[in-house]
C-alpha positions as CSV (number, residue, x, y, z in Angstrom):
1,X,93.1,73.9,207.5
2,X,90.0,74.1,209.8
3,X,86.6,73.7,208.6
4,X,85.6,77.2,208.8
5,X,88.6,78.1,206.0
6,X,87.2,76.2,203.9
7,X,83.9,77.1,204.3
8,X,85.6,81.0,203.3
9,X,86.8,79.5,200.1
10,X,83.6,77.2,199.2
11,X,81.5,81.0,199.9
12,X,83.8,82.3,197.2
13,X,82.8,79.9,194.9
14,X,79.0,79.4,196.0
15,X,77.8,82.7,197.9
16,X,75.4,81.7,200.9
17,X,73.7,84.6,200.0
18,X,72.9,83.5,196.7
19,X,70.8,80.6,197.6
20,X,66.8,80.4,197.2
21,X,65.1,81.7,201.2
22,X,63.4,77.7,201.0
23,X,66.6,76.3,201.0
24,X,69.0,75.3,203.5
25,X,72.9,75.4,202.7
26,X,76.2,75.5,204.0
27,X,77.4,73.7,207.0
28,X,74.4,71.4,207.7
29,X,76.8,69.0,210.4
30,X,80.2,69.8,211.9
31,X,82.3,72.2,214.0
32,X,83.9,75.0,212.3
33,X,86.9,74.4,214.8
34,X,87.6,70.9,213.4
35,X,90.8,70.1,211.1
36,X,89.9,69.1,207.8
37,X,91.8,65.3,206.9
38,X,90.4,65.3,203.3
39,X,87.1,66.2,201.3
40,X,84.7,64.2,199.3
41,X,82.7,65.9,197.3
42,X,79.1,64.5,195.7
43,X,75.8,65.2,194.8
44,X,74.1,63.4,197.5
45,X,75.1,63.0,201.1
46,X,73.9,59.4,201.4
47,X,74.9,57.0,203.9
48,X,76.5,55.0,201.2
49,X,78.7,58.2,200.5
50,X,79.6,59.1,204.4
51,X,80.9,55.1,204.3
52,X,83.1,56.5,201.4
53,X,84.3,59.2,203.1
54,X,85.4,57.2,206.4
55,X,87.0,54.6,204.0
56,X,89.2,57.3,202.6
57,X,89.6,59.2,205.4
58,X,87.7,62.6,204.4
59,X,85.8,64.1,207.3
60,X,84.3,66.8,205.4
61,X,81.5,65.6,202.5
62,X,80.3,68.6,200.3
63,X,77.4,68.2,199.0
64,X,75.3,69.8,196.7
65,X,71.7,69.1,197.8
66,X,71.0,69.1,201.1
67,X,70.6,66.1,202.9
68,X,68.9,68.1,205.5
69,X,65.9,70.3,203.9
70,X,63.3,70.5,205.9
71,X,63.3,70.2,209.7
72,X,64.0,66.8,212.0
73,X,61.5,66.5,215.0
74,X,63.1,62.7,215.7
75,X,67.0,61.2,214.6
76,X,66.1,57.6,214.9
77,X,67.1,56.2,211.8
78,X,64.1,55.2,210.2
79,X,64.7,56.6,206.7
80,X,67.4,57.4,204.9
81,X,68.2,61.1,205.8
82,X,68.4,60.4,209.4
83,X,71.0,57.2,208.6
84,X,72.9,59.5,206.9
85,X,73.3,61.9,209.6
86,X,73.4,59.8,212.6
87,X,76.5,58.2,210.9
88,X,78.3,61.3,209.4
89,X,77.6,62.4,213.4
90,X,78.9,59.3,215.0
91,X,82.2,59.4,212.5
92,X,82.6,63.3,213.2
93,X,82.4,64.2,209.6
94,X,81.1,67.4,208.5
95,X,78.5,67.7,205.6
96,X,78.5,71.1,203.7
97,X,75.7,71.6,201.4
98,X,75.8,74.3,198.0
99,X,72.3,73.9,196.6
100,X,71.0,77.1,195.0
101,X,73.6,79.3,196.2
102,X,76.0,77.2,193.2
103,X,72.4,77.0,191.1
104,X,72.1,81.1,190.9
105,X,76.2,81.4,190.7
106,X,77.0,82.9,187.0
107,X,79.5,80.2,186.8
108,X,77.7,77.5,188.9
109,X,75.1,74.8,188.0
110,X,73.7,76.1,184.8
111,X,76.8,77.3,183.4
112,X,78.2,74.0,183.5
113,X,75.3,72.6,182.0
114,X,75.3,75.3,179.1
115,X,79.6,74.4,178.9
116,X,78.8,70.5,178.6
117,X,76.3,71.0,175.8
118,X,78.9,73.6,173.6
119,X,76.6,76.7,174.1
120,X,78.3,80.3,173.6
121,X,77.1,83.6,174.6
122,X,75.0,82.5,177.5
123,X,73.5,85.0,179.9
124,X,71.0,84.1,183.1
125,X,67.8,83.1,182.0
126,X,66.0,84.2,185.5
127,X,67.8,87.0,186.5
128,X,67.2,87.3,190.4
129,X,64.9,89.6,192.0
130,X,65.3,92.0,195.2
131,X,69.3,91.4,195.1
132,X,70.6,95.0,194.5
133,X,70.5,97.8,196.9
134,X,72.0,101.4,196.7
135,X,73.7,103.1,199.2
136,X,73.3,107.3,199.0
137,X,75.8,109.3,201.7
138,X,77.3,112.8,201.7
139,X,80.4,114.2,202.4
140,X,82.8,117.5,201.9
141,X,85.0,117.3,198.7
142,X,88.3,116.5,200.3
143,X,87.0,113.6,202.5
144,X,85.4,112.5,198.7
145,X,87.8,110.3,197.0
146,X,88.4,108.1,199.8
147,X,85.6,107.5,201.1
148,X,84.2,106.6,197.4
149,X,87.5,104.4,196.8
150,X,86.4,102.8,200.1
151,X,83.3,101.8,199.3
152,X,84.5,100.4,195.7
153,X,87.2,98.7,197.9
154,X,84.2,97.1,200.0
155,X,82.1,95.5,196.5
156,X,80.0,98.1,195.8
157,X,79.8,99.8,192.9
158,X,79.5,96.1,190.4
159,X,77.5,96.6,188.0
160,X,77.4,93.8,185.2
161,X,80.8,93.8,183.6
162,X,81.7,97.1,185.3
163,X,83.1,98.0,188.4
164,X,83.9,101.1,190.6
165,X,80.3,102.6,188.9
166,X,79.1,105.4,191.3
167,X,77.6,108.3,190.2
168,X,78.6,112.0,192.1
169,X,76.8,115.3,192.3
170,X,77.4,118.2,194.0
171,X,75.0,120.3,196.5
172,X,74.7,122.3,199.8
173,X,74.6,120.9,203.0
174,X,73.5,122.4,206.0
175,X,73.6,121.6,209.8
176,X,73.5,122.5,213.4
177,X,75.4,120.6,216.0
178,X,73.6,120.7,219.9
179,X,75.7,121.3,222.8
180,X,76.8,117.3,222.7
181,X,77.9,117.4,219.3
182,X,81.6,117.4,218.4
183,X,81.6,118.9,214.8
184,X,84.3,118.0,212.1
185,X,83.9,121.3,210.5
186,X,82.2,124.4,212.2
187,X,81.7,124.9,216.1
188,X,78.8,123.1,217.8
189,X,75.7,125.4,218.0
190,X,76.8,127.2,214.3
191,X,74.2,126.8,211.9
192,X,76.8,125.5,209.1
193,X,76.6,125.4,205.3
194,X,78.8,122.9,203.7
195,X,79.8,122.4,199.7
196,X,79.2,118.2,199.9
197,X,79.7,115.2,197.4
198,X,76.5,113.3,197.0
199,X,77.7,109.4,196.4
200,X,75.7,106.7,194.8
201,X,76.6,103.8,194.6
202,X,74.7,100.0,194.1
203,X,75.9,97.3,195.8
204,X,74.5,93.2,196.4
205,X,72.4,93.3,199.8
206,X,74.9,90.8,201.4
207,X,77.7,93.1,200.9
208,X,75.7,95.4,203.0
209,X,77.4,95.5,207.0
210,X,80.9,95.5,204.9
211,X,79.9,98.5,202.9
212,X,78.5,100.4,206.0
213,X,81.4,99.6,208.0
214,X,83.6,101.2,205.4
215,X,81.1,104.2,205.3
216,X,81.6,104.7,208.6
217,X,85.4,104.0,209.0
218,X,86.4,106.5,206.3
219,X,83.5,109.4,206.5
220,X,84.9,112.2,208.5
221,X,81.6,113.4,210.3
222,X,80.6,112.8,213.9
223,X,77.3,111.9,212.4
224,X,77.1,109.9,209.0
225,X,74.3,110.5,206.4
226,X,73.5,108.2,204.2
227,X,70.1,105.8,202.9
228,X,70.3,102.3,201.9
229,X,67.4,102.2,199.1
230,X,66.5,98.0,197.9
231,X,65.7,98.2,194.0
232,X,63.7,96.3,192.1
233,X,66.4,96.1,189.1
234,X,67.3,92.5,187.6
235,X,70.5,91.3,188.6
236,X,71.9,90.2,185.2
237,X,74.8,88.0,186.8
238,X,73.1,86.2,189.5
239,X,69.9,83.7,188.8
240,X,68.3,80.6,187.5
241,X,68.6,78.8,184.1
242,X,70.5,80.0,181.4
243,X,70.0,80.5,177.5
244,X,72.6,80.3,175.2
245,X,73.6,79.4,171.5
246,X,74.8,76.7,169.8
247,X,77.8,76.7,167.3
248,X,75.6,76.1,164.4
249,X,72.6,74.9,164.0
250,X,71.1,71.2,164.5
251,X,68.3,69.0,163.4
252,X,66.0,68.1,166.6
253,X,66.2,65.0,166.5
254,X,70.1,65.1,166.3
255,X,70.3,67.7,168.9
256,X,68.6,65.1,171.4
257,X,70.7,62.9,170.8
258,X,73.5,65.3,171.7
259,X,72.0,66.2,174.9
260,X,71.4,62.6,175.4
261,X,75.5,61.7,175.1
262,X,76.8,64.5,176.4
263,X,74.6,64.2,179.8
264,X,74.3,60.7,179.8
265,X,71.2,60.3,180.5
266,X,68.9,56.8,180.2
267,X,66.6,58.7,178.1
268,X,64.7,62.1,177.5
269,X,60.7,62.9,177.6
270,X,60.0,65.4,175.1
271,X,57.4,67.9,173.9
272,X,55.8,67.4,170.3
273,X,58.6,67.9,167.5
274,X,58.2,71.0,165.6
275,X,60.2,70.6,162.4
276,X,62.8,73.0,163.2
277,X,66.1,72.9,163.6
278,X,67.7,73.9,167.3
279,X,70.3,76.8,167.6
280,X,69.5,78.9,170.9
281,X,69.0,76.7,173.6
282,X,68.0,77.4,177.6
283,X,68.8,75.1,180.7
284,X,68.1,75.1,184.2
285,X,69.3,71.8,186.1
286,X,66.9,70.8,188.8
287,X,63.3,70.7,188.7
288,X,62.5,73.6,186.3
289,X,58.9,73.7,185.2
290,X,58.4,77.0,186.8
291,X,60.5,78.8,183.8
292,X,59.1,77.5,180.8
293,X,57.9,80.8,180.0
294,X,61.3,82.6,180.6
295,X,62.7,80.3,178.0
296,X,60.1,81.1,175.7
297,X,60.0,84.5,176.2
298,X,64.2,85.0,175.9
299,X,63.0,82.9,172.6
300,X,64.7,79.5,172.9
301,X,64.4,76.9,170.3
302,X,64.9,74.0,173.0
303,X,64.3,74.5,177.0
304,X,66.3,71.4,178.9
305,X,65.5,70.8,182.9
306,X,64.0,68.3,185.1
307,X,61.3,67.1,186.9
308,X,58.6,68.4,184.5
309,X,54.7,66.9,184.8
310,X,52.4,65.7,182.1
311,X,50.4,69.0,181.6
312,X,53.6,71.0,181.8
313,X,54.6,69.6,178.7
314,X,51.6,71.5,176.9
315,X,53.1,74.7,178.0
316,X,55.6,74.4,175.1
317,X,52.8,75.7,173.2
318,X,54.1,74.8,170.0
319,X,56.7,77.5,170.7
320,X,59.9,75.3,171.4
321,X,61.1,71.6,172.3
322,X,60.4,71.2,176.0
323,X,62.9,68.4,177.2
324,X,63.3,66.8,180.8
325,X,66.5,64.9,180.9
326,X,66.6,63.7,184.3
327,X,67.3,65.7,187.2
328,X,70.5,64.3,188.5
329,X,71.9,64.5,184.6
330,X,71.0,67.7,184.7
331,X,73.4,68.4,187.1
332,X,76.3,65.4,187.3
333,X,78.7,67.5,186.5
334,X,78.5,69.8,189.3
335,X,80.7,67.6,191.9
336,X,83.6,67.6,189.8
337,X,83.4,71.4,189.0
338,X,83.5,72.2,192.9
339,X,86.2,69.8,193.7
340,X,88.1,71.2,190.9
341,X,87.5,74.6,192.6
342,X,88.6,73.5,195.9
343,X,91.6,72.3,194.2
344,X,92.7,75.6,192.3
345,X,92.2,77.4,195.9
346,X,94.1,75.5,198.3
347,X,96.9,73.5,198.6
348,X,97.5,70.2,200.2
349,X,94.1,69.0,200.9
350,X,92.9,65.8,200.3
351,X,90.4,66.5,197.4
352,X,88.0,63.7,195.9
353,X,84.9,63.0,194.2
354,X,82.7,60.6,195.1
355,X,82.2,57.3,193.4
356,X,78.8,56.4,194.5
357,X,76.1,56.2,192.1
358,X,73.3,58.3,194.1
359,X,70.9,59.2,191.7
360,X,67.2,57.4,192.8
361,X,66.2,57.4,189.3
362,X,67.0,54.4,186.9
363,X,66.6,53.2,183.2
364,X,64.7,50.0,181.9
């Protein structure tokens, strides 16, 4: 397998398109020519982990932050992102990084999260913005059918747990071909009227040169039209966090404790106690501050994330039990998860997870 397969089957599991516009994901080192010997998979791309993956022979390390984030003026080697890469370089192995496209995944990050605590029913707790577009066209009745199976064929047409959603009205077309025209129906320079299909159908904006490309391979016009609207609907399936339920009820101080042995994490800060006992929960691994509100707004009893400040903890507001349990515990889970994935798509790969410890953070 060469490196760009498998970057094909980690898209399937962690859309590129998915991720946040700040970050920076997918193949980060690495030709897409190269044949994959085996791949390590971990949570940071450290030079302690590239030494791993040389001992065992992996020259692809995925990765799920980025050991490149920002931009490299110098590669000298003086800190630790610029060790890391001047050896995975050197050693010719590839670093792949998921970040936020696995993060705003409906099965990614905070689904695993939610899975390791026992929550049921969970839904996306920051649904993403700006993600869903609509596509409009028109054609005559008997080039309908397949042109709408076409585009359904193509993605569009998802809507939650629905596909093949368009909706279809009929209406009067009119047009007038020039002398350079070469009309499907009529003769150029006849002012035509034509009984047409109006198709609508939604679509996610990264789907969008696939969908146009099956507009115009299976329309019959000369000239195809159609408009491409962006909505401003929710996308219920794609975003941050998640909120979910627990299967009964638990005291708060016993539900910390819970988080604290299921995530094993060296220890929890935590807003004010409320005297209540914790059944609906929301989680966002990562740094997570920024939805506090969401969680108390989808009515949580307990928010769980990362990376919170002092004065952020006063945004519980008396309203639920704000908890930061350590931004790597937040989300250790999530290199196994995408090795396992690797493993259920492809055959005969060296698949393994990383043994190194690389979470900065540590316990007194």
């Amino acid at each position: 397998m060469k490196i760009k397969t498998l970057t094909t089957i980690l898209q399937k599991m962690a859309p590129l398109a998915y991720a946040e516009d700040f970050d920076n994901v997918g193949l980060l080192t690495g030709n897409t020519e190269t044949e994959v010997t085996g791949v390590l998979f971990c949570h940071d791309a450290l030079e302690s982990v590239i030494d791993e993956a040389i001992s065992t022979q992996c020259n692809v390390v995925v990765c799920f932050h980025p050991i490149l984030f920002s931009g490299l003026k110098k590669i000298t080697g003086k800190n630790y992102v610029e060790r890391a890469v001047i050896k995975a370089i050197r050693n010719d192995v590839a670093i792949y990084a998921v970040h936020t496209a696995l993060d705003n995944h409906r099965n990614g990050v905070n689904k695993i999260f939610a899975d390791a605590l026992g929550l049921q029913n969970t839904k996306i707790l920051v649904p993403k913005e700006g993600f869903i577009r609509k596509l409009v066209t028109y054609t005559v009745a008997d080039n309908h059918l397949q042109l709408r199976n076409a585009l359904f064929a193509a993605g569009a047409g998802n809507i939650g747990n629905y596909e093949n959603c368009s909706f279809n009205s009929n209406g009067l077309g009119t047009y007038q071909g020039n002398e350079y025209s070469n009309p499907e129906i009529g003769e150029r320079g006849e002012f035509m009227e034509a009984n047409e299909v109006k198709i609508e159908v939604t679509f996610e904006k990264h789907l969008e040169g696939t969908i146009l490309k099956a507009l115009f391979e299976n329309h019959i016009y000369e000239e195809v039209a159609y408009e491409v609207y962006t909505l401003n609907n929710l996308h219920q399936n794609i975003g941050l966090g998640m909120i979910g339920e627990l299967p009964e009820a638990l005291p708060e101080t016993v539900f910390l404790q819970h988080v604290k042995t299921t995530m094993k994490t060296g220890g929890i800060r935590h807003s004010a106690l409320l005297g209540k006992e914790i059944k609906k929960v929301a989680v966002l691994g990562g740094a997570g501050s920024f939805a506090i509100k969401n969680a108390i707004a989808a009515g949580a009893d307990a928010y769980l994330t990362a990376d919170l400040k002092y004065h952020q903890f006063y945004e519980a507001e008396g309203k639920l039990l704000l908890a930061d349990i350590g931004h790597y515990e937040s989300e250790r889970y999530t290199a196994q998860y995408m090795a396992d994935f690797l493993k259920a798509n492809s055959n005969g790969l060296t698949i393994l997870v990383s043994t190194v410890d690389t979470n900065p953070v540590k316990y007194f």
